[in-house]
PDB file of N, CA, C and O in Angstrom:
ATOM      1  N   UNK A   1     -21.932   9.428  20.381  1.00  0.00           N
ATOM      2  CA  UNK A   1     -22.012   8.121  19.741  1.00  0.00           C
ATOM      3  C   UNK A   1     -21.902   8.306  18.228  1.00  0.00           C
ATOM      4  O   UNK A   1     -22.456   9.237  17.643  1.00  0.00           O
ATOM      5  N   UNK A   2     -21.058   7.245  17.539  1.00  0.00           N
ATOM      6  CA  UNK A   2     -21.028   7.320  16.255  1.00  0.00           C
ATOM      7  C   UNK A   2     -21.778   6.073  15.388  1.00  0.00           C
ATOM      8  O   UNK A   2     -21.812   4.952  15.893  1.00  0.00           O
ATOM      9  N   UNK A   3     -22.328   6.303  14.165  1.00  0.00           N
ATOM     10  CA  UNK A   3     -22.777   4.880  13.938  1.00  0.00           C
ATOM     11  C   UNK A   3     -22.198   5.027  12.757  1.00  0.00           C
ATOM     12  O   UNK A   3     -21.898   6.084  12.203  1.00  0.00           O
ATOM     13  N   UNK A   4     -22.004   3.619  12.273  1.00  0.00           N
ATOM     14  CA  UNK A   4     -21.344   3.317  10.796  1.00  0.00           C
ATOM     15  C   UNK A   4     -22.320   2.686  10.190  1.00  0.00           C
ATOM     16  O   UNK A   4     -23.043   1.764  10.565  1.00  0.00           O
ATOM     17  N   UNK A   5     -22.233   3.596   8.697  1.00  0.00           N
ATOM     18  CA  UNK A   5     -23.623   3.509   7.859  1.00  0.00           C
ATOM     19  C   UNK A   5     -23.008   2.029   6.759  1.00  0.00           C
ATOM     20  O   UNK A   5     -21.905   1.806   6.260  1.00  0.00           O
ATOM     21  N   UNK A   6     -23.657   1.649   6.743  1.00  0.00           N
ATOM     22  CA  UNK A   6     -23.412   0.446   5.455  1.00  0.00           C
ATOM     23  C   UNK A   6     -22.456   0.918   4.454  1.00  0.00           C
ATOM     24  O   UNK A   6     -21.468   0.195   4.325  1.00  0.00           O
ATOM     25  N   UNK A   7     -22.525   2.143   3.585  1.00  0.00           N
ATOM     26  CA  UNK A   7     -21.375   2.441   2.488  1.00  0.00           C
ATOM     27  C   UNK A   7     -20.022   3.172   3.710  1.00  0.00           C
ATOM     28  O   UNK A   7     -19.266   3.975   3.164  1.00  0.00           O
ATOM     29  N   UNK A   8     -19.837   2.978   4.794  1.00  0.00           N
ATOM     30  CA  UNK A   8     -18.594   3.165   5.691  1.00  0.00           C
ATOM     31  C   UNK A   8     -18.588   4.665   6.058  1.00  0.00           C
ATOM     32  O   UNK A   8     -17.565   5.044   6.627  1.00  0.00           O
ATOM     33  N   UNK A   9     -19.687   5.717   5.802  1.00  0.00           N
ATOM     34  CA  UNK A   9     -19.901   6.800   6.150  1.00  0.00           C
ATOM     35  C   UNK A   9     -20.419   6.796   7.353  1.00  0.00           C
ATOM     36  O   UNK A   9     -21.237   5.964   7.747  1.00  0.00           O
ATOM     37  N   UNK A  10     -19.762   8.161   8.309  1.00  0.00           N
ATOM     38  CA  UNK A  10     -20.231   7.828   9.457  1.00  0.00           C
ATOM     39  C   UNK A  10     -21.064   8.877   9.621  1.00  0.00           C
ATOM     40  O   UNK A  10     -21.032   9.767   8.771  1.00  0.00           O
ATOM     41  N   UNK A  11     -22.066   8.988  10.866  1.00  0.00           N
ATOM     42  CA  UNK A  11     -22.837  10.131  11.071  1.00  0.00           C
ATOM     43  C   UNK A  11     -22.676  10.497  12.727  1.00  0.00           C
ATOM     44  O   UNK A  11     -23.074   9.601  13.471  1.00  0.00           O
ATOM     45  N   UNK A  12     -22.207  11.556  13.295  1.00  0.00           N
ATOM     46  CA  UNK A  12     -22.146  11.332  14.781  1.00  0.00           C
ATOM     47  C   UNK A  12     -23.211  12.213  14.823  1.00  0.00           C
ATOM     48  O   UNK A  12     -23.530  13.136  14.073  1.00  0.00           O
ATOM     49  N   UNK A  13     -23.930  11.563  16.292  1.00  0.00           N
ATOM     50  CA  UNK A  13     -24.912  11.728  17.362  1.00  0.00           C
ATOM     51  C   UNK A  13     -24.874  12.520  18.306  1.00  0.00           C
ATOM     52  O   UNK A  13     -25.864  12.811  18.977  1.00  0.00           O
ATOM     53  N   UNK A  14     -23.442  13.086  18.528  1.00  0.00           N
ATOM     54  CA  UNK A  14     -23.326  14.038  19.851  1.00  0.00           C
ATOM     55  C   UNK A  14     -24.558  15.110  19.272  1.00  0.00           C
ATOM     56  O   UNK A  14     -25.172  15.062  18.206  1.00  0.00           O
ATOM     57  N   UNK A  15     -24.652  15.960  20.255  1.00  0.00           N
ATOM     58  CA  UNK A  15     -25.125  17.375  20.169  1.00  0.00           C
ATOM     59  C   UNK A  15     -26.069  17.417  21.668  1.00  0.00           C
ATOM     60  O   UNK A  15     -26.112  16.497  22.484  1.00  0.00           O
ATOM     61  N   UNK A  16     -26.803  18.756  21.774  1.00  0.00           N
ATOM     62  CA  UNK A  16     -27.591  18.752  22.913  1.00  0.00           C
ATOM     63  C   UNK A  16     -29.358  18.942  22.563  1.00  0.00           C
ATOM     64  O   UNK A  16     -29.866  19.697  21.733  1.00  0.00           O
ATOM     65  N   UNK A  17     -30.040  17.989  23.499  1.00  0.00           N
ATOM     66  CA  UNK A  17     -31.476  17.285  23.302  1.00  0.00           C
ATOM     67  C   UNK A  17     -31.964  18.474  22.517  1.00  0.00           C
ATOM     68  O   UNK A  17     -32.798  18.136  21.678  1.00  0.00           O
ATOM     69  N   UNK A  18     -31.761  19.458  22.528  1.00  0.00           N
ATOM     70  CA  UNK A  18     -32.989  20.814  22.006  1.00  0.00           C
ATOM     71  C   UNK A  18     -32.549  21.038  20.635  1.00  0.00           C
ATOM     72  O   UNK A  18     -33.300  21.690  19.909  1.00  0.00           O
ATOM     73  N   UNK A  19     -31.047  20.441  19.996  1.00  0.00           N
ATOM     74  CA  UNK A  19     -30.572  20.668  18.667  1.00  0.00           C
ATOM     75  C   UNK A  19     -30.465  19.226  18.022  1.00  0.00           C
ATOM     76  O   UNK A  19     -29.359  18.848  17.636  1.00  0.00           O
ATOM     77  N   UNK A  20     -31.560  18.415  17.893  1.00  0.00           N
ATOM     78  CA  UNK A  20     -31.513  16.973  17.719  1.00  0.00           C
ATOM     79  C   UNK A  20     -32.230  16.540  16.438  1.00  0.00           C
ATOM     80  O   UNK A  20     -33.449  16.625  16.296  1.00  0.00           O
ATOM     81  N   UNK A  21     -31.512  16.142  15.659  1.00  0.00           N
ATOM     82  CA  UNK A  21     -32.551  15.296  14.637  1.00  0.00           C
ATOM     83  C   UNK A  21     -32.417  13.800  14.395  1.00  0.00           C
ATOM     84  O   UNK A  21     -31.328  13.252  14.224  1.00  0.00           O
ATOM     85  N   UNK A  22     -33.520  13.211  14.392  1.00  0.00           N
ATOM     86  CA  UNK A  22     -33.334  11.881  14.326  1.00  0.00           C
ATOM     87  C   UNK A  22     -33.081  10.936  13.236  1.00  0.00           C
ATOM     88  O   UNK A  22     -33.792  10.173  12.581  1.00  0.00           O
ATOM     89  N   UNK A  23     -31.533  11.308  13.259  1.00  0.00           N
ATOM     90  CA  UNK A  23     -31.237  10.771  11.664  1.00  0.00           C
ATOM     91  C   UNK A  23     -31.376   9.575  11.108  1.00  0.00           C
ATOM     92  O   UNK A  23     -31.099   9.341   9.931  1.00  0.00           O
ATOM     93  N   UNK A  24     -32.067   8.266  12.392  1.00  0.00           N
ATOM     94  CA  UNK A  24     -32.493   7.389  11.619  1.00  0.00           C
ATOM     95  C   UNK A  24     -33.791   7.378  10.595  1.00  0.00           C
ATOM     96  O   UNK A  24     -33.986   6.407   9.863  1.00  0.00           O
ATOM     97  N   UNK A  25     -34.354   8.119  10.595  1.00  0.00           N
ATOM     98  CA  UNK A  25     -35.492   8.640  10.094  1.00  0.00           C
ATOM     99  C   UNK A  25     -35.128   9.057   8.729  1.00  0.00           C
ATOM    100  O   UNK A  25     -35.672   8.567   7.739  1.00  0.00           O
ATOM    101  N   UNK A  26     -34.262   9.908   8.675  1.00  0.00           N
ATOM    102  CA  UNK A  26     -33.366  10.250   7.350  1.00  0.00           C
ATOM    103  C   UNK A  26     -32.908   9.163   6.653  1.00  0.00           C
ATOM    104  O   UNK A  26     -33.372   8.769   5.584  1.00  0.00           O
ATOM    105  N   UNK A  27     -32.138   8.756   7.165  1.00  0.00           N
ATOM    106  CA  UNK A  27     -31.557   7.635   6.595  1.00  0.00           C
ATOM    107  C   UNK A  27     -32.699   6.249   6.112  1.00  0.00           C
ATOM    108  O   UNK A  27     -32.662   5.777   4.976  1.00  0.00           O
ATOM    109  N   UNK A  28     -33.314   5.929   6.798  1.00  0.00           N
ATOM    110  CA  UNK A  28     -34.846   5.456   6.638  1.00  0.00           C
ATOM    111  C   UNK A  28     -34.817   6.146   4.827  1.00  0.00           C
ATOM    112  O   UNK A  28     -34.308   5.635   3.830  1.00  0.00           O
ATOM    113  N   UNK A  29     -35.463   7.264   4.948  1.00  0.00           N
ATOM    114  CA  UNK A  29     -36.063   7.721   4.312  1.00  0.00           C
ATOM    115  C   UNK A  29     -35.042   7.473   3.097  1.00  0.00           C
ATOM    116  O   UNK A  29     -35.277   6.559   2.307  1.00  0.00           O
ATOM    117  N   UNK A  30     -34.331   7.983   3.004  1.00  0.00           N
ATOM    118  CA  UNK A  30     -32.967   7.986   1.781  1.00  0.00           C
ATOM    119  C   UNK A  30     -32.860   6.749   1.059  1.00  0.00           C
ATOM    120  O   UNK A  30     -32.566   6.643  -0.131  1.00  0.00           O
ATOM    121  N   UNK A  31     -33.248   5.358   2.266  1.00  0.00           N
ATOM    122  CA  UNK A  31     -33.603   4.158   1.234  1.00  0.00           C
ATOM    123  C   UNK A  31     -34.286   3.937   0.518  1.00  0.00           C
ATOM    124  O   UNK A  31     -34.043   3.099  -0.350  1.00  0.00           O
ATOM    125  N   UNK A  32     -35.609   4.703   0.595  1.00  0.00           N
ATOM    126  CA  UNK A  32     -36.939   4.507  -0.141  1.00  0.00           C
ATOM    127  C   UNK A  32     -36.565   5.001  -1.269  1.00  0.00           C
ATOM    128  O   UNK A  32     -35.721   5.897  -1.289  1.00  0.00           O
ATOM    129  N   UNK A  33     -37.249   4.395  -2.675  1.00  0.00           N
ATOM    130  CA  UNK A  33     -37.296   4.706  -3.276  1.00  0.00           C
ATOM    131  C   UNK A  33     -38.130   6.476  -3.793  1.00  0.00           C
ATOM    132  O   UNK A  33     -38.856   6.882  -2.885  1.00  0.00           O
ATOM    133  N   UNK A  34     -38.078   7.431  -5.034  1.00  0.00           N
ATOM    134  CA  UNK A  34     -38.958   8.558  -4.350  1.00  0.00           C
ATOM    135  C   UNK A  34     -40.584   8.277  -4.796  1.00  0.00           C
ATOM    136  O   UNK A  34     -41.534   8.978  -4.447  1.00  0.00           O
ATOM    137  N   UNK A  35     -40.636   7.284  -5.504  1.00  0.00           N
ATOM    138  CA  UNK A  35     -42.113   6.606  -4.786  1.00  0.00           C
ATOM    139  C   UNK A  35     -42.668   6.792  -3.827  1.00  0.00           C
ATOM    140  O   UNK A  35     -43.588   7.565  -3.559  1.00  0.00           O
ATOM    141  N   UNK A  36     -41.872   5.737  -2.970  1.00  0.00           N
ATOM    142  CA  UNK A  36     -42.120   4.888  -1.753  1.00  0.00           C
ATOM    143  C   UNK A  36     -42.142   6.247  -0.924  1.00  0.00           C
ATOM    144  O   UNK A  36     -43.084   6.441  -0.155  1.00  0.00           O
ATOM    145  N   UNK A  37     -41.005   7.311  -1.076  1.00  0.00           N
ATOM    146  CA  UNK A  37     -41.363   8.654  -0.111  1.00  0.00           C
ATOM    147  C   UNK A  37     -42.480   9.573  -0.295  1.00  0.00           C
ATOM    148  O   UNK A  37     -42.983  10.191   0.644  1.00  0.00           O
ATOM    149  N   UNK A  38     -42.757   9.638  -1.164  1.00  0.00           N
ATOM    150  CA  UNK A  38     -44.431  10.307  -2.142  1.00  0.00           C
ATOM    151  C   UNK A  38     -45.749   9.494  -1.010  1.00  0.00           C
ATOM    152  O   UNK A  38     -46.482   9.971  -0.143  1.00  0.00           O
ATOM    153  N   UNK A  39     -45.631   8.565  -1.367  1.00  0.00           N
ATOM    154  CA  UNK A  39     -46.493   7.716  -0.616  1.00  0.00           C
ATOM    155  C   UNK A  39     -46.435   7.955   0.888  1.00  0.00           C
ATOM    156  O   UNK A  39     -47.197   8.470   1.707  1.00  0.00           O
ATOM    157  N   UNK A  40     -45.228   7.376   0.931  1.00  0.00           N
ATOM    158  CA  UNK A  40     -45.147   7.668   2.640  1.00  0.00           C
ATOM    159  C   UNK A  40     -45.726   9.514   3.309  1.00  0.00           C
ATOM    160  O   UNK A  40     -46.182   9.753   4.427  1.00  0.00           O
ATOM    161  N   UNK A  41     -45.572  10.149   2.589  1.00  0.00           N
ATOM    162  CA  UNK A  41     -46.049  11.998   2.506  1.00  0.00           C
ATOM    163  C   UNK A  41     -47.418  12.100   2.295  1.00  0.00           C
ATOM    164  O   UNK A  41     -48.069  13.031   2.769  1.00  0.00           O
ATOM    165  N   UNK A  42     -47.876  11.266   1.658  1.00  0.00           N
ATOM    166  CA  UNK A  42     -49.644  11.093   1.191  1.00  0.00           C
ATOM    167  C   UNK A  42     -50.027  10.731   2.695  1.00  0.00           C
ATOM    168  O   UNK A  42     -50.851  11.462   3.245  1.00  0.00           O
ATOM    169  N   UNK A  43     -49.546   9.768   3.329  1.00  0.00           N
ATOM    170  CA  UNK A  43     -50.250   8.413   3.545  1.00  0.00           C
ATOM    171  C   UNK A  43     -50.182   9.862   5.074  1.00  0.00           C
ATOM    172  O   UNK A  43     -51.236  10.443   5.332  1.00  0.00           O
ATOM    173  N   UNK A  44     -49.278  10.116   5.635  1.00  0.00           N
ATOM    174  CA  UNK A  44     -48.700  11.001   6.658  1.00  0.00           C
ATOM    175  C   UNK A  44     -49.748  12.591   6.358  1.00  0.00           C
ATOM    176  O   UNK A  44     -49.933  13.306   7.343  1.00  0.00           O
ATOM    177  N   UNK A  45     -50.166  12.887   5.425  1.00  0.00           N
ATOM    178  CA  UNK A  45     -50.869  13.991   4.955  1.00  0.00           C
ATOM    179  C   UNK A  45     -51.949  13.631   5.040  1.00  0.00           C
ATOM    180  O   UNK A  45     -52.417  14.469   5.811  1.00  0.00           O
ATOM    181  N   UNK A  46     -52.640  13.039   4.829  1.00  0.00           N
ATOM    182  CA  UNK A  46     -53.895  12.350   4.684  1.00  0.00           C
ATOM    183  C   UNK A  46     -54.587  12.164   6.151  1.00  0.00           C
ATOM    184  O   UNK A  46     -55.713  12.568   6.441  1.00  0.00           O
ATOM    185  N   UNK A  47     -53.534  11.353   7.167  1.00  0.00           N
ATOM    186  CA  UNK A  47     -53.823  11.360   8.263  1.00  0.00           C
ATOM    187  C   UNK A  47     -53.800  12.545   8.976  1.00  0.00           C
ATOM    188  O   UNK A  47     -54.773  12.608   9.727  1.00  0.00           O
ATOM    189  N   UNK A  48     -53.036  13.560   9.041  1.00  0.00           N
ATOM    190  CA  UNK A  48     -52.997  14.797   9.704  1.00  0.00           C
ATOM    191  C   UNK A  48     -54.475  15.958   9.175  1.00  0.00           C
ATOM    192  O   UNK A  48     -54.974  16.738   9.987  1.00  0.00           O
ATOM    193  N   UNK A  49     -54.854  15.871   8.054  1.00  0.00           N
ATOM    194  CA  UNK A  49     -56.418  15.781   7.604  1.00  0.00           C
ATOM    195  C   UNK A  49     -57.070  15.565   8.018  1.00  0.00           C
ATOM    196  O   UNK A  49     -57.644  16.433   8.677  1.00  0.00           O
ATOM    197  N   UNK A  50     -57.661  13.967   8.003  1.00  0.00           N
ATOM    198  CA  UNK A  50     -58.618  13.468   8.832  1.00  0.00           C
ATOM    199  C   UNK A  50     -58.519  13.685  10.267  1.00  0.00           C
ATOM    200  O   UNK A  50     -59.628  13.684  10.801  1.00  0.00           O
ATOM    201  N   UNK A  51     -57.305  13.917  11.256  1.00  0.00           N
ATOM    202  CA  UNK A  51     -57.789  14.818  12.372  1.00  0.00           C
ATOM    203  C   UNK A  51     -58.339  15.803  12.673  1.00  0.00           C
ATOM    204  O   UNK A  51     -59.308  16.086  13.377  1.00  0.00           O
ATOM    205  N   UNK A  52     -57.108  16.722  11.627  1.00  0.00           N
ATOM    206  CA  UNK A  52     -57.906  18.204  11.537  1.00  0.00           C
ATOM    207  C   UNK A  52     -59.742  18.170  11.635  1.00  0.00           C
ATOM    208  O   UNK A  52     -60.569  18.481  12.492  1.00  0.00           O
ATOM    209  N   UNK A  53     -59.783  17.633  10.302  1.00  0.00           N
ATOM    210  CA  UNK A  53     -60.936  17.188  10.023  1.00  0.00           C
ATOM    211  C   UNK A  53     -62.241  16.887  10.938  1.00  0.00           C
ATOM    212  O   UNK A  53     -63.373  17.361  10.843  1.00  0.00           O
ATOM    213  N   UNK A  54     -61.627  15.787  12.009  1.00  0.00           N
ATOM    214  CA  UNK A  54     -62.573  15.257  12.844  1.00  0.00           C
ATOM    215  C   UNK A  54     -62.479  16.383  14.145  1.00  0.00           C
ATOM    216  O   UNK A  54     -63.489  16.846  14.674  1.00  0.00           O
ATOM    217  N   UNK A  55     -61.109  16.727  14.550  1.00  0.00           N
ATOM    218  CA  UNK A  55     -61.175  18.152  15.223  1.00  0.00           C
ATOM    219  C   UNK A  55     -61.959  19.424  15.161  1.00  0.00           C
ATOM    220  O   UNK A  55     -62.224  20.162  16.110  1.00  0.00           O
ATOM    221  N   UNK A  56     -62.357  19.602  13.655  1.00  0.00           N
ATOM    222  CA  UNK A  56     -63.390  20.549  13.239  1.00  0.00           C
ATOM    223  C   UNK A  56     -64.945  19.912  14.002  1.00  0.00           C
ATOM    224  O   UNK A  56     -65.619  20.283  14.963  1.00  0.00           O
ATOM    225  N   UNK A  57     -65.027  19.110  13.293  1.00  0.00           N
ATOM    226  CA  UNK A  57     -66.518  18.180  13.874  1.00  0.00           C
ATOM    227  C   UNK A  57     -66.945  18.219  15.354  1.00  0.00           C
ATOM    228  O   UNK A  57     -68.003  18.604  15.853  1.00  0.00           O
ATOM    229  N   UNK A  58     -65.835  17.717  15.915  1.00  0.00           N
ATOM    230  CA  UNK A  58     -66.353  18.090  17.404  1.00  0.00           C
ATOM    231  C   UNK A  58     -66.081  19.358  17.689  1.00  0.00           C
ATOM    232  O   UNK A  58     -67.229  19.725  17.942  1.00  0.00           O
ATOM    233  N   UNK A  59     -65.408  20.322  17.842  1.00  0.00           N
ATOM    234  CA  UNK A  59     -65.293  21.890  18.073  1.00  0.00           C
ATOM    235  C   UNK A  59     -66.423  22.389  17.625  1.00  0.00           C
ATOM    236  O   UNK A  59     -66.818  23.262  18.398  1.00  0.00           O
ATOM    237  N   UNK A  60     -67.249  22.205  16.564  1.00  0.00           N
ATOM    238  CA  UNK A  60     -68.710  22.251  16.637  1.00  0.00           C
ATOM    239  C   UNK A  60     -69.680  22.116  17.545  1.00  0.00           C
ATOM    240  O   UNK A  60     -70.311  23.059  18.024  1.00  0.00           O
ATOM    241  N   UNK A  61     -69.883  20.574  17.900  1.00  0.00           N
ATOM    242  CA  UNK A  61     -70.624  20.033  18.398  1.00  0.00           C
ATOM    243  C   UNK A  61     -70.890  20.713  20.289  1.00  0.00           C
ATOM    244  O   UNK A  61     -71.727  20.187  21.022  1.00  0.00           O
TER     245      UNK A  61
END
């Protein structure tokens, strides 16, 4: 499958499930300003923390 990106660049989709990246995600990302991606990396960091985090707590308990 091919998709056509807004500036007429295309990106194809073939490949096989184990060599896959999900380039809407990229492309996502490429709109943001690098603010908006800073943030989005905090906000994504922060949460992977507070699991860790709460993962520690009970592995204690």
């Amino acid at each position: 499958m091919v998709k056509k990106l807004d500036n007429h660049k295309q990106i194809n989709y073939n490949g096989n499930a184990n060599n896959q990246v999900d380039k809407s995600l990229i492309i996502a990302f490429l709109k943001l300003s690098p603010e908006q991606r800073i943030n989005s990396n905090n906000k994504s960091l922060n949460t992977i923390l507070g699991l860790q985090n709460a993962y520690r707590k009970s592995a204690k308990s």
